[in-house]
C-alpha positions, 0 to 999 in steps of 0.5 A: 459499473467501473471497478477502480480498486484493482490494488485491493483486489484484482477481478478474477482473470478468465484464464483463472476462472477456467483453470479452477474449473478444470482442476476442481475435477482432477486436483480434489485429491490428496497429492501426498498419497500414490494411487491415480487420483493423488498422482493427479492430483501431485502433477497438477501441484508440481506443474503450478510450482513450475509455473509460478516458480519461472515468473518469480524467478527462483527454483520450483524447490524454494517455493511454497504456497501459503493460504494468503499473501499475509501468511507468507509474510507472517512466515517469511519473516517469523522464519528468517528471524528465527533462522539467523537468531545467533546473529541478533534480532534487530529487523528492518522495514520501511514506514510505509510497508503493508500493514502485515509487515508492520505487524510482523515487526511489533510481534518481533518487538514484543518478543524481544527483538528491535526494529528500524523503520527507515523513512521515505520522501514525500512521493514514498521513496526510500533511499537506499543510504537508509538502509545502509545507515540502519544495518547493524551486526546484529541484524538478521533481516531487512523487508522491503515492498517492491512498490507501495500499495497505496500510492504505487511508487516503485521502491529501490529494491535491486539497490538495496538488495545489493546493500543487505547482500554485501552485509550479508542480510537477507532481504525479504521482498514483499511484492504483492503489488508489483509481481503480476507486472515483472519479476522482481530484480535484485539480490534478493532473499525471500519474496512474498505475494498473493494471487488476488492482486494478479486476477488468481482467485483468493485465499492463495499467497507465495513464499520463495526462500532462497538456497542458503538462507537460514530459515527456520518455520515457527509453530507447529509444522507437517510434511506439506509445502516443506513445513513452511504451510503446513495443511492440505493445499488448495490445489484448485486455487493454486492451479488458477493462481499460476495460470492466471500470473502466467496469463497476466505476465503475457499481456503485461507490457501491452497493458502497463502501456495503456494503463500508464497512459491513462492514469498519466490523465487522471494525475494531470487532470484531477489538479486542472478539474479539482481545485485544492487537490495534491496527487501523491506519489512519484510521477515516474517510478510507479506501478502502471495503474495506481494514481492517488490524490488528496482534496483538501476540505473534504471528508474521505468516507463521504466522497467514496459514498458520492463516487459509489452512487455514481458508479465508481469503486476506489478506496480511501487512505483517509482516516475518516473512513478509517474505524480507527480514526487514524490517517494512513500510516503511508500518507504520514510517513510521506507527510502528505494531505490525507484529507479526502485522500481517494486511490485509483487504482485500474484493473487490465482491460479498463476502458478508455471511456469509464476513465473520462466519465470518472473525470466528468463525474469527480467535480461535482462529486468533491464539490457537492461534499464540500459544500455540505461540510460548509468548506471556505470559499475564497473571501476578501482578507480583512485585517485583525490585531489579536491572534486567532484561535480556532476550537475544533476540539471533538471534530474529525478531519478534514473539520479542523483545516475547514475552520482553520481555512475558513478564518485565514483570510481575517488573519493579517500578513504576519498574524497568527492561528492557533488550532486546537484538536484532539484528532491525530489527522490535524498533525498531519492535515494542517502542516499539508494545508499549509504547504499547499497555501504558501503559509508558515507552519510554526509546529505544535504544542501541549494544549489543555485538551488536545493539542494546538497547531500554529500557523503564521500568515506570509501573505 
C-alpha cells in the first residue's frame, strides 16, 4: 500500500532501525554519572550531537535535543523572547508557519507581547521586503520555516537571515520540513526540527542556538541538554535520529532528483487528468517530494476516504476534514482553493509505478465523489432578469460553490448571485472558484445569518 504522506511522517529509515537496536543495548544508562555503563552511555550521546551538529551546520556545544520538533519550537521561541526582553517584545512570523509557531506566537500575545505575521503570494512565498517592512526596535525576534509543509514551497531564508541580521534580530528557522534534504543557508539564529520528518524515529526534536544569541530557558530547568530540555535523554532514539539524518543527507541529491522528477508528473498530470483542479505552490522553489493540488466540488474528507480504499495514504488541508471546520490556515494566507485540497507528499524510495497507478486511480476517485455531492455538469446557459440567490446556509464546503456552480450558467452576462453561507470556507472557496472561471468576485457582506458573497457573470 503506497504511503504518500511522508511530510506528516517519514517511514522509519533502516539505518535508523539498526541504530536504535544497537543503542537499546549500550545508551540505557544514565550518561550524567561516571561508572562504565553512564561513560557509554555519554559516548553515544556525544557522537549524536557530533552528528547532527555537522548536518545542521552549528557547534556540537549549541545543540540540544528535545522530546519533539514542537518543543524545540516552543522553547526556541519562549527562550529568545525572554532572553532579549529589555529590547521589546514585539515577535515576527509568517502566515503560514507550523501550526506550533502560531501557538507560540498567541502564548506571546497573551502574555503581553505583539505580533506581525507578514503575508505571502499565492504559491506561499514570502518576500524578504516583508520582513524588512515588519522590523521594529522593539523586535526581539523574527521565525521563519525553511520551506512550508503543506504546499512544500522553499522560503527566502538566507535573504531574510540577512535582513534580521543587519537589524541585529535573531532569526529562528523552523526547518523540519527541509533538514533532511541540506542544511539550511543563511545567517541564521536558532534552527529547530524533528526526526520523524527525516526517517529517525519519534518523540525526538533539535534546537541549535547560536553563540551570542540572548537566550533565556523558561519554566523549570535542570543539568540536562544545558537546560534548555530539561529530563533524561532518550539516548536510543537520539542515536537513531543522527544516524538516519546522517544516512538520508548521503542519498539525498540522488533522491530529490527522482523525487523532483516525479511530482514534476503529478503536478502536470493532475490538471490534463482531472478537470477543475488548481496545483498550489510554487513550481520551482519546492521541496523535492511535495505536490498538492485542489478540486473544485469536492468534499476533502470523502476523497481521502476513496483514495485510502484504493490503497493511497495522503492527507488534506481541506477543512472538511478538519474537527474545526475551518480551511488550512496555509491555503487562506495563499488565497487559494481548499476544496478538495489533497497533498502528496512521497517518502525516499518511492516507486515509479505506484505514482502512474495513483494517477490512474485519482479520476475516478474525485468523479465518484463529486457525483455523489450531485456537483454541476456543464449546461447550456439560458438568460434570467432578477439576480439570483443561493441559500446554502448550514451546508459545509465544498456545498456552497456546488450550488453556486450549479445555478451560474441561468445567470446572464453582467447578472449577478448572491451566496449565502455561514461556513468560514466560502470566504475563501468561492473568490477561488471565481478565479479559476474568469468571473467577477464582487466581495461580501453582513447577511441576516451568516454572511453573502457576490458574484457578477462576465461571460
Amino acid at each position: 500500500m503506497p504511503y504518500f504522506d511522508a511530510a506528516s511522517a517519514a517511514p522509519l529509515h533502516p539505518v535508523a532501525r539498526q541504530a536504535l537496536s544497537a543503542a537499546l543495548d549500550d545508551g540505557w544508562a544514565d550518561p550524567g554519572r561516571l561508572y562504565r555503563e553512564g561513560r557509554k552511555a555519554r559516548m553515544l550521546l556525544d557522537a549524536a550531537r557530533e552528528a547532527a551538529a555537522e548536518a545542521v551546520g552549528c557547534r556540537a556545544d549549541e545543540l540540544v535535543f528535545t522530546p519533539s520538533g514542537t518543543r524545540a519550537v516552543h522553547t526556541g521561541v519562549a527562550g529568545a523572547l525572554a532572553g532579549r526582553r529589555r529590547v521589546g517584545r514585539h515577535l515576527i512570523v509568517s502566515a503560514v508557519e507550523h501550526s506550533s509557531v502560531l501557538h507560540s506566537a498567541e502564548v506571546a500575545e497573551a502574555a503581553g507581547g505583539t505580533v506581525s505575521r507578514v503575508g505571502v503570494d499565492r504559491a506561499g512565498a514570502v518576500d524578504p521586503a516583508g520582513y524588512a517592512a515588519a522590523l521594529r526596535a522593539d523586535t526581539a525576534l523574527a521565525v521563519l520555516q525553511s520551506a512550508n509543509h503543506e504546499v512544500g514551497t522553499v522560503q527566502p531564508v538566507a535573504e531574510v537571515a540577512g535582513i534580521c541580521r543587519a537589524a541585529g534580530v535573531p532569526l529562528l528557522v523552523d526547518a523540519a520540513q527541509s533538514l533532511g534534504w541540506g542544511p539550511v543557508e543563511g545567517d541564521w539564529s536558532l534552527l529547530a526540527a524533528s526526526a520523524h520528518k527525516w526517517g529517525g524515529p519519534a518523540g525526538v526534536g533539535l534546537l541549535a542556538v547560536r553563540k551570542g544569541v540572548r537566550f533565556a530557558a523558561q519554566g523549570p530547568v535542570d543539568e540536562r541538554e544545558s537546560g534548555r530540555a530539561p529530563g533524561f535523554e532518550n539516548i536510543p532514539a537520539v542515536v537513531a535520529a543522527a544516524a538516519s539524518l546522517r544516512a538520508v543527507r548521503a542519498e539525498a541529491a540522488r533522491e530529490a532528483e527522482r523525487l523532483r522528477e516525479l511530482t514534476a508528473r503529478i503536478r502536470a498530470r493532475v490538471p490534463e487528468l482531472v478537470p477543475d483542479v488548481e496545483v498550489v505552490g510554487d513550481a520551482g522553489r519546492r521541496l523535492p517530494g511535495i505536490v498538492t493540488f485542489s478540486c473544485l466540488y469536492v468534499d476533502g474528507e470523502a476523497l481521502l476516504h476513496e483514495l485510502d480504499r484504493a490503497g493511497f495514504s495522503v492527507s488534506s488541508g481541506s477543512s472538511c476534514t478538519s474537527s474545526t471546520l475551518t480551511p488550512s490556515h496555509v491555503l487562506k494566507a495563499m488565497g487559494v482553493l481548499s476544496e478538495g485540497n489533497v497533498r502528496v507528499s512521497l517518502p525516499a524510495g518511492t516507486a515509479e509505478a505506484d505514482v502512474e497507478r495513483f494517477l490512474a486511480v485519482l479520476p475516478g476517485a474525485v468523479a465518484g465523489v463529486r457525483e455523489k455531492l450531485g456537483a454541476p455538469v456543464p449546461a447550456a446557459v439560458v438568460t434570467a432578469e432578477d439576480a439570483l440567490v443561493v441559500d446554502a446556509l448550514g451546508r459545509r464546503c465544498p456545498i456552497p460553490v456546488i450550488e453556486l456552480a450549479r445555478v451560474f450558467p441561468g445567470v446572464p452576462v453582467g447578472g449577478t448571485v448572491r451566496v449565502l453561507s455561514d461556513d468560514e470556507a466560502a470566504r475563501l472557496d468561492i473568490p477561488a472558484w471565481c478565479e479559476m472561471r474568469g468571473q467577477e468576485y464582487l466581495g461580501e457582506e453582513p447577511a441576516e445569518r451568516g454572511t453573502a458573497y457576490l458574484v457578477r457573470r462576465l461571460g
